[in-house]
C-alpha positions, -999 to +999 in steps of 0.1 A: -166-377+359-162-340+358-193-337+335-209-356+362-206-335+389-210-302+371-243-316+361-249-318+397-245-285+403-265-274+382-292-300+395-288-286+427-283-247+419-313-250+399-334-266+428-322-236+448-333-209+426-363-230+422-376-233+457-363-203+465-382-184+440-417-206+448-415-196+483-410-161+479-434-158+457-458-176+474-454-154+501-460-121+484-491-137+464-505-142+501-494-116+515-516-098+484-543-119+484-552-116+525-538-081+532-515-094+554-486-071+566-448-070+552-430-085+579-393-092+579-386-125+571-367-128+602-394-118+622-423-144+608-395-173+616-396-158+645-434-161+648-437-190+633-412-209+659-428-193+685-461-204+674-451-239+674-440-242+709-451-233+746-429-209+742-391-200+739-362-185+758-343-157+740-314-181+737-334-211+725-349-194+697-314-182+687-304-215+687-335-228+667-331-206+641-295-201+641-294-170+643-268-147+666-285-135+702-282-105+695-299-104+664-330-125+678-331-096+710-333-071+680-364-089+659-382-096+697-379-061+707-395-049+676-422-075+677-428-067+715-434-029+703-458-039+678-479-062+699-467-092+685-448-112+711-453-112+755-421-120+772-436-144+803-418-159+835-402-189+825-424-216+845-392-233+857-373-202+866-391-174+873-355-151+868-358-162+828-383-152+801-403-172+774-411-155+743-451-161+729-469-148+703-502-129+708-536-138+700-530-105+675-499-129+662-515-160+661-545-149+639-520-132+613-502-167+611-534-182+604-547-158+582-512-166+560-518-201+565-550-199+548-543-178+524-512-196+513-533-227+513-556-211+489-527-194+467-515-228+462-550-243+458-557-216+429-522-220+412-522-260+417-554-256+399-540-241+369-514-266+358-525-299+340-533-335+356-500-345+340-479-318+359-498-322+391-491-358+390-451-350+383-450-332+413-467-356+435-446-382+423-412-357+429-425-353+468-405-383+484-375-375+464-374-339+479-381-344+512-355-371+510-333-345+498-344-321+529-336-345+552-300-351+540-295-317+540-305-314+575-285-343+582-253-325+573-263-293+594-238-290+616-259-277+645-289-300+655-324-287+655-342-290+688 
């Protein structure tokens, strides 16, 4: 039993490194490849949840992202300076802000969005029928294992 879940272990510290390691260097290869600039991470999740919403008190998108308030104050100040986020009247109390991104913001996201797309088009390319088909076929298993990870967060996403 022991063997068992060792072997799980390394299962799942594998898929860690794994995923891990895809992602970030999928984001440098389109950060390359478009000329995009090197943004903290924290501050393109920041983006990026903004982007996906009609905006978002300071306190929400702590909450989102689980991050503390006063880090997320920290990453919107430092967007705000660089043109990247508007703080707006909350439309159901005007004493509150929402956080949006730019139009400047928005077409950075795209331009990553593309030129991930097209990273993962290119590199998708390179790898045989065979391996494309493995990976397809190990889709539902991973996002089944994403939702049960989410499942035991202890915070719920909004």
């Amino acid at each position: 039993m022991h063997d068992r879940k060792e072997k799980r272990m390394e299962l799942g510290d594998h898929l860690v490194a794994l995923v891990q390691g895809l992602g970030r260097a999928v984001v440098q290869a389109t950060r390359s490849a478009s000329r995009l600039p090197q943004l903290p991470e924290s501050q393109v999740a920041v983006l990026r949840s903004l982007s996906h919403s009609d905006g978002l008190t300071p306190a929400h998108l702590a909450d989102k992202l689980h991050l503390a308030r006063p880090t997320i104050s920290n990453v919107v100040r430092d967007l705000t300076a660089d043109g990247l986020v508007e703080r707006r009247p909350a439309p159901a109390d005007g004493r509150s802000v929402v956080l949006v991104p730019t139009a400047r913001a928005e077409e950075m996201l795209n331009a990553f969005r593309q030129g991930r797309s097209d990273v993962m088009a290119s590199a998708l390319a390179e790898l045989s029928e065979q391996e494309r088909a493995r990976l397809t076929e190990a889709l539902p298993a991973l996002s089944h294992l994403l939702a049960v990870v989410r499942s035991r967060d202890p915070k719920p996403r909004p």
